[in-house]
LOSE-901737 format. One record per residue (C-alpha): x, y, z. Coordinates in steps of 0.5 Angstrom, whole numbers, padded with zeros to 4 digits, always signed. Example, Ala and Ser with C-alpha at 12.3 -4.5 7.8 and 13.67 -1.06 7.14 Angstrom:
+0025-0009+0016
+0027-0002+0014
This chain:
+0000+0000+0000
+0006+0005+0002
+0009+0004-0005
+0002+0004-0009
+0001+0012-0005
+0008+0013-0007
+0006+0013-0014
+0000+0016-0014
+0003+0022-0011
+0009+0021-0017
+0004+0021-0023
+0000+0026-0019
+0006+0031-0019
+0008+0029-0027
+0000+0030-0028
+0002+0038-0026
+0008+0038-0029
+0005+0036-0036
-0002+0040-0034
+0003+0047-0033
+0007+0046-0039
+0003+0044-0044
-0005+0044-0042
-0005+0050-0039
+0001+0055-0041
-0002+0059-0047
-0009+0059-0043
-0012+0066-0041
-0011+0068-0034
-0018+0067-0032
-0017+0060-0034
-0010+0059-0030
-0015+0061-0024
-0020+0056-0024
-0016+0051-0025
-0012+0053-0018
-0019+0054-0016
-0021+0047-0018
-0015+0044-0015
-0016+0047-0008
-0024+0045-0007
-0021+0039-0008
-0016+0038-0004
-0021+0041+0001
-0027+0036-0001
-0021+0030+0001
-0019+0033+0007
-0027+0034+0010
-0027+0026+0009
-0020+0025+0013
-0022+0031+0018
-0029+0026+0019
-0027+0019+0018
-0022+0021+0024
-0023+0026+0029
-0019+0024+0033
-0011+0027+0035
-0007+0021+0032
-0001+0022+0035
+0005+0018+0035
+0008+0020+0042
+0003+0021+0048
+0006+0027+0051
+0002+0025+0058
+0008+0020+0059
+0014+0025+0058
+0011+0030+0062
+0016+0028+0067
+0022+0028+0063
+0027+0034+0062
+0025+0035+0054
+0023+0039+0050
+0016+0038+0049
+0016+0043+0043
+0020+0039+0039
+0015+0032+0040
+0009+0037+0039
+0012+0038+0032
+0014+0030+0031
+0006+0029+0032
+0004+0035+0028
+0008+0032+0022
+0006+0025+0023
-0002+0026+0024
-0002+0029+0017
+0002+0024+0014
-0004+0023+0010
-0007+0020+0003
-0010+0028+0001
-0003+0031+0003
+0001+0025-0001
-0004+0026-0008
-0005+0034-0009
+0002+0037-0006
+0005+0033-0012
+0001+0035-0016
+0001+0043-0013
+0009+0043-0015
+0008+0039-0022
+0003+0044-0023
+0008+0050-0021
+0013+0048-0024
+0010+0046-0031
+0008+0054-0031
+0015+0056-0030
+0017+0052-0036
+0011+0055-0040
+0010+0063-0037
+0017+0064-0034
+0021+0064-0028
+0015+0069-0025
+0012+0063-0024
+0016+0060-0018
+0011+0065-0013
+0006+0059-0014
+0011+0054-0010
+0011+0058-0003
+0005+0060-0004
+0002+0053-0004
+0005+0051+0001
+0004+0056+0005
-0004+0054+0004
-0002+0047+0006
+0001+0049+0013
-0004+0054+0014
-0009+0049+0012
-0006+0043+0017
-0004+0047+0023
-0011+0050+0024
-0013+0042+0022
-0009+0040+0028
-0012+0046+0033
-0019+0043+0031
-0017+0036+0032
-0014+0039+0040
-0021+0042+0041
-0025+0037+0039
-0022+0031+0043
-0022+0036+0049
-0030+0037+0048
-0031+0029+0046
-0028+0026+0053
-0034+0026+0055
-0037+0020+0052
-0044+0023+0051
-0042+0029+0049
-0037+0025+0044
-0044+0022+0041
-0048+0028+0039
-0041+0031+0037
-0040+0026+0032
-0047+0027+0029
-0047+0034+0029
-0041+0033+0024
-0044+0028+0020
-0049+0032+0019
-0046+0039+0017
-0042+0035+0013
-0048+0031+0009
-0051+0039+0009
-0045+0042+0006
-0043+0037+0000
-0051+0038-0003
-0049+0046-0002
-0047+0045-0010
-0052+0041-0013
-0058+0045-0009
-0054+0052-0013
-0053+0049-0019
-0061+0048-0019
-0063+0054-0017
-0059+0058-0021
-0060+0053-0027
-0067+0054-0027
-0067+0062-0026
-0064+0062-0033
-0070+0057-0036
-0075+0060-0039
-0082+0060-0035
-0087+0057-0037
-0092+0062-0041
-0086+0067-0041
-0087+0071-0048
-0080+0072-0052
-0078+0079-0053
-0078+0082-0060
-0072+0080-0065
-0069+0087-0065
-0068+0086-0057
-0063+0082-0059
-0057+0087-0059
-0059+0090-0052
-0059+0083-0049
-0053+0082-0050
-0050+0088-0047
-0053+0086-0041
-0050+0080-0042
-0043+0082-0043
-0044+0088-0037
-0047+0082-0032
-0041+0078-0033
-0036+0084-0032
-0039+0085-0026
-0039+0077-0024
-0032+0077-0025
-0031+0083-0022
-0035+0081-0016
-0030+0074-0016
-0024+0077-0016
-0026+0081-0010
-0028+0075-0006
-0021+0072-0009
-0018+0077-0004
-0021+0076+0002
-0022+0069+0003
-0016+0065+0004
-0018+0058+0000
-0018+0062-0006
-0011+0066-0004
-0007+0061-0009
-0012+0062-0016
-0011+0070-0014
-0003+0069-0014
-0003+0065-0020
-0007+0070-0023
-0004+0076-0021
+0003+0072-0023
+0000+0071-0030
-0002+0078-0031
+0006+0080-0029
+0004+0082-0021
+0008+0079-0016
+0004+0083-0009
-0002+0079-0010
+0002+0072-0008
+0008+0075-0004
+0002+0078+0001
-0002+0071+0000
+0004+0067+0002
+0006+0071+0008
-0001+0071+0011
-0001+0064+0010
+0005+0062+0014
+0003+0068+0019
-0004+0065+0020
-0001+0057+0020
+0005+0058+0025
-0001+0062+0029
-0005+0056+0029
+0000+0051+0031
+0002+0055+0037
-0006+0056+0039
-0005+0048+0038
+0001+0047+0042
-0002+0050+0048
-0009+0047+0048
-0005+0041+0047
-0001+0042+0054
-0007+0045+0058
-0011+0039+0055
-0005+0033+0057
-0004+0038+0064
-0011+0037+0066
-0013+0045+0065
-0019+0043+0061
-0022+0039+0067
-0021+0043+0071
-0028+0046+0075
-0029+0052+0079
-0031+0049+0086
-0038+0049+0088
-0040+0054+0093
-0041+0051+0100
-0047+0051+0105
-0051+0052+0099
-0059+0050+0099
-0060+0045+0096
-0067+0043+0092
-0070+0036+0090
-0074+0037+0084
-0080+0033+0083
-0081+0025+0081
-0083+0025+0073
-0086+0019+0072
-0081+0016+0067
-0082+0013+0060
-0083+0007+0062
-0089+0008+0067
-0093+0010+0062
-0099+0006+0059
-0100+0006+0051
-0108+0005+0050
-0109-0001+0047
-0103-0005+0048
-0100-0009+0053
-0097-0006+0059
-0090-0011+0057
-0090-0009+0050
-0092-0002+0051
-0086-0001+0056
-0081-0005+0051
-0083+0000+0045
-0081+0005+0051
-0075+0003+0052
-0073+0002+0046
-0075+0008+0043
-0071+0012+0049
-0066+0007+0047
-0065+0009+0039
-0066+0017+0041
-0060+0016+0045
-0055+0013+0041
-0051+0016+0035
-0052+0011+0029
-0060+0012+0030
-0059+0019+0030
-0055+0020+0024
-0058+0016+0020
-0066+0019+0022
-0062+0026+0020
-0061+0023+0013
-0068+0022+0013
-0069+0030+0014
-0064+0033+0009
-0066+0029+0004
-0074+0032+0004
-0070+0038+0005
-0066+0038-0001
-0072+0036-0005
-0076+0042-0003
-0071+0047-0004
-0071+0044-0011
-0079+0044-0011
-0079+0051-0008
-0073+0054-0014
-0077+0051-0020
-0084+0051-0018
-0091+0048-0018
-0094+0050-0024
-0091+0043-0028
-0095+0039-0025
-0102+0037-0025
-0107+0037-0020
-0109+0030-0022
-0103+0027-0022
-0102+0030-0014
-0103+0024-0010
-0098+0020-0013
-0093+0026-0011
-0095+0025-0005
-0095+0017-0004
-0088+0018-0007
-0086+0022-0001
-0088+0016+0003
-0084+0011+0000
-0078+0016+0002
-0080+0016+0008
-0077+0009+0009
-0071+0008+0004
-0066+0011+0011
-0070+0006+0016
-0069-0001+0012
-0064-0003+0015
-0067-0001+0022
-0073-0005+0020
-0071-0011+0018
-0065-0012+0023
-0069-0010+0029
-0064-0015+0035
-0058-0013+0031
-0056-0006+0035
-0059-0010+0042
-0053-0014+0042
-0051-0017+0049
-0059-0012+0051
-0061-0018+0048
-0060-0023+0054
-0065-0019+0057
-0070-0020+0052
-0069-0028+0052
-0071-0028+0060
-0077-0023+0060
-0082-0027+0061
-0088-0025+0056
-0090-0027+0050
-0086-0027+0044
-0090-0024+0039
-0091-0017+0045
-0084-0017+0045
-0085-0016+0036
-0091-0011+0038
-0085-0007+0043
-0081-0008+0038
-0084-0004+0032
-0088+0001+0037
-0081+0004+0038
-0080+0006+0030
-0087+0008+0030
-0087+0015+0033
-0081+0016+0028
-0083+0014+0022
-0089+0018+0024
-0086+0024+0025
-0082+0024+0018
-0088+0023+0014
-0092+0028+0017
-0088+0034+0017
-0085+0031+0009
-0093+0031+0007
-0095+0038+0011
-0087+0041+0007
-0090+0038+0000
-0097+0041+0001
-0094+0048+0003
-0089+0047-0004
-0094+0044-0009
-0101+0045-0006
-0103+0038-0005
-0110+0038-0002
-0113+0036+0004
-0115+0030+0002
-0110+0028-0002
-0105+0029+0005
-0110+0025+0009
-0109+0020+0005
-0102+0019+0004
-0102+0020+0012
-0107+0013+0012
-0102+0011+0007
-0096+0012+0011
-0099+0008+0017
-0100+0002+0012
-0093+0002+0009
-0091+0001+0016
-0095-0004+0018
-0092-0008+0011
-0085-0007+0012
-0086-0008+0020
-0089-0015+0018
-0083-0016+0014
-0078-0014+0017
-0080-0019+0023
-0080-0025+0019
-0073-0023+0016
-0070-0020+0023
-0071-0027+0025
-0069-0031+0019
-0063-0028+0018
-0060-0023+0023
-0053-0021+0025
-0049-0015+0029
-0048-0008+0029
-0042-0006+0030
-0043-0001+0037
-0042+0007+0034
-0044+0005+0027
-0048+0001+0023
-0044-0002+0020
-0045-0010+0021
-0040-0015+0022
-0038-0021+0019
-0044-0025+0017
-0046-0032+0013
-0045-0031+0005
-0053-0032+0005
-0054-0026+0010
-0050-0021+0006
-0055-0023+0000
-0060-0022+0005
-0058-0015+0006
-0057-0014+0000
-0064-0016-0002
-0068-0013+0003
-0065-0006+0000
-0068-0008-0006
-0074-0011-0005
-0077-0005-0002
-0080-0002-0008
-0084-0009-0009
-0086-0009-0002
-0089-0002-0002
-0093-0003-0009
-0100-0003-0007
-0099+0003-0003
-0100+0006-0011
-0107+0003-0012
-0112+0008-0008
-0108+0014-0012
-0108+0010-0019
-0115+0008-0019
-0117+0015-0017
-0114+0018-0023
-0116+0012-0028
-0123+0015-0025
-0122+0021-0026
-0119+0021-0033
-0125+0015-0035
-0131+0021-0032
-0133+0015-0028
-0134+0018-0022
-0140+0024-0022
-0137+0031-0020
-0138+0029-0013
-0133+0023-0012
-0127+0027-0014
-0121+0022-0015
-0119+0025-0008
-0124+0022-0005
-0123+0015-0009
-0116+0015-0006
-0118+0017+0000
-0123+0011+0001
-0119+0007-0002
-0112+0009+0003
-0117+0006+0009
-0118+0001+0006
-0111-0001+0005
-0110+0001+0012
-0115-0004+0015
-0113-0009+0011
-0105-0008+0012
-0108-0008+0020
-0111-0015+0019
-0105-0018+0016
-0100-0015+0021
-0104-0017+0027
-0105-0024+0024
-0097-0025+0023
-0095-0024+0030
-0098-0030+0033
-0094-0035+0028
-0088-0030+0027
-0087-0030+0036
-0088-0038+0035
-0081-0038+0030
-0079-0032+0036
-0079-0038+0041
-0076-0043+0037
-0070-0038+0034
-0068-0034+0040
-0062-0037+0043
-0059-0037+0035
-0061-0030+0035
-0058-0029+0042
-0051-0033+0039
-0051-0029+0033
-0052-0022+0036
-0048-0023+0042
-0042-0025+0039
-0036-0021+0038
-0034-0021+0031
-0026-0018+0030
């Protein structure tokens, strides 16, 4: 691996050189820009990969153990500063930054030799503020619990900021669309237009370049554009800025990295004594509340369990996929439009955000013992029914996938005016599709279950038919939610076809017709519980085995 990184880092420098000599030497000073431009948010987007797969600190030497030693922990600091960042990123684009410098000066002359202190001084400014972070977080995440929410809040953000491109490009894209109904201007317009076009473009490059002064990832396409138009200030003040800030950072690092290994960072101002102290009323807890019409064993389960997921981080981080996902569609929806879309064909948008309601829930609904792991030792000694233990189990994902679905019916009903009833019943509809997938989710997480891996939901090493079987459930989900598409066709092949008097919309149909799907999906689930608890009794120790196995 060391000697396919080593060569990757080679052709990426030979990949610049040639790139600079040849692709880019008689090019204007606007395209020199953009390709710096391109090649730092690159290095940016791979170094927001590593900073998330790895927040953590990754030294080579623990200070804590030469606190005591008569050195200088200065010169150790370094060694670990320069060992954390010893990184894939660093291997792939800080060759290919120099080949590319270098290829410019073989092409536009010796002037180009500022680009080489210039990138590297954006990759110490960049590494060193990356290392004080990493201190800062680690300082923050010695609280465990902390550390979860730490990890899902840069998850999330992470997941927010690489859809930061594909929600511009679709608003701005569809600014320039014409609209419909929007009449053509006369031809003689024509030469007007393009005036402002070219007078819009002068002031967007202008507007660019000053942007280019003043945000430091854009420092080094500003050098190389004032390089290229024979300029040298806008590169030596960028490289200078850039060392000045990256040496701050790295002795804002070193300090929080000393107070962190000398305790500093835990210590707490004592608390004042002889101070009165107030106990706070008993709450009743989550598991003395009582569902109506559920038994008191599942219904204490289906708490429990619920509490359970709303703590930990995987849970988390995967409902949070789910809410970003409606968010970008209304974005995109809100930036084009609803005037594209029928009023008859409504109901099947809003039967779509059912079924996208699950895709981010697979995994949970089809593997329901798999994050219990040792947990589920207690569930194999309760002494109740095994098919409450199903109903307990299911109950816990219904309050979620409940408030999803609403509030992704109610964002589709403020974007695209979806009517009432249509709204009312793909509520319906999306009480049937829980059923049907919690009908088969119980089966396939008694057949064929297997162990998340704690902090995660990545599984760990299963049976080849297991594997399949994960792959499969994926898969198979579109199938499972088909007959959640017949109350809305029917009522628009009704409508189309003028069977129905003007009294009986296709709402209506669709709304009769999503009850009744509810009710029978309903009878179905409650038939399955009695067979599928058997099959739990006759299978519990080797879902025990399987979940309680660590698995290196």
């Amino acid at each position: 691996m060391a000697v396919v990184v080593v060569l990757l880092g080679l052709a990426g420098g030979v990949g610049g050189t040639l790139a600079g000599a040849f692709l880019l030497g008689h090019t204007a000073s606007w395209s020199l820009l953009l390709a710096w431009d391109a090649l730092v948010c690159a290095l940016l987007f791979f170094w927001t990969l590593g900073l998330v797969t790895e927040i953590q600190r990754s030294e080579s030497i623990d200070l804590s153990r030469l606190l005591h030693l008569p050195i200088s922990l200065g010169q150790v600091f370094v060694v670990n500063y320069l060992a954390s960042h010893l990184t894939l990123s660093l291997i792939l684009f800080v060759p290919a930054m120099l080949g590319l410098a270098a290829g410019l000066v073989w092409s536009r002359g010796w002037l180009m030799l500022g680009l080489a202190p210039l990138a590297l001084g954006f990759i110490f400014m960049l590494s060193a503020w990356t290392y004080c972070l990493r201190g800062w977080l680690v300082s923050l995440m010695v609280n465990k619990r902390r550390r979860r929410a730490i990890i899902v809040g840069i998850t999330t953000a992470f997941m927010l900021l690489s859809q930061v491109p594909n929600l511009l490009i679709n608003v701005f894209h569809d600014r320039t669309q014409p609209r419909p109904g929007r009449v053509p201007g006369p031809r003689g317009t024509g030469r007007a237009a393009l005036h402002s076009q070219t007078e819009s473009e002068a002031r967007f490059r202008q507007n660019l370049l000053i942007a280019h002064q003043y945000l430091p990832p854009l420092w080094v396409g500003n050098g190389a554009f004032g390089l290229a138009a024979g300029n040298i200030w806008p590169a030596l003040l960028a490289s200078v800025a850039t060392i000045g800030l990256g040496a701050l950072g790295l002795r804002r690092a070193y300090r929080a990295t000393l107070r962190f290994y000398q305790g500093a960072a835990e210590r707490k101002p004592a608390a004042p004594e002889n101070r009165p102290r107030t106990v706070a009323p008993a709450d009743a807890g989550w598991l003395e509340w009582d569902l109506p019409g559920v038994p008191r064993e599942a219904a204490a389960l289906a708490l429990a369990s619920l509490r359970s997921m709303v703590r930990a981080p995987e849970i988390k981080m995967m409902l949070a996929s789910n809410v970003i996902m409606p968010l970008i569609v209304a974005v995109m929806l809100f930036s084009r439009g609803a005037s594209g879309v029928g009023e008859s064909f409504k109901p099947l948008i809003a039967t779509g955000a059912v079924a996208a309601t699950f895709l981010g829930l697979v995994q949970l609904m089809f593997n329901q013992f798999g994050s219990d792991r040792d947990g589920f030792r207690a569930l194999v000694l309760l002494p109740t029914l095994r098919r409450h233990v199903l109903l307990g189990k299911n109950l816990a994902l219904f309050p979620l996938v409940l408030g999803m679905g609403l509030a992704f019916q109610l964002l589709l009903k403020l974007l695209l005016h979806i009517p009432w009833a249509a709204v009312g019943a793909a509520a319906l509809q999306l009480m049937a599709a829980f059923l049907l997938l919690a009908t088969a989710g119980n089966w396939v997480s008694l057949t064929f279950p297997y162990r998340i891996v704690p902090g995660s939901m990545k599984p760990t090493k299963a049976p080849a038919l297991t594997s399949v079987m994960i792959v499969v459930s994926h898969l198979l989900l579109p199938l499972v939610l088909i007959p959640l598409l017949l109350p809305p066709t029917i009522g628009l092949v009704c409508g189309f076809l003028g069977w129905l008097p003007p009294a009986l919309r296709a709402h209506l149909v669709n709304l009769l017709g999503s009850g009744l799907l509810l009710g029978a999906t309903a009878l179905c689930y409650w038939l399955s519980l009695e067979p599928l608890g058997e099959r739990f009794q006759a299978r519990e120790k080797r879902i025990l085995e399987v979940v309680t196995h660590e698995v290196e």
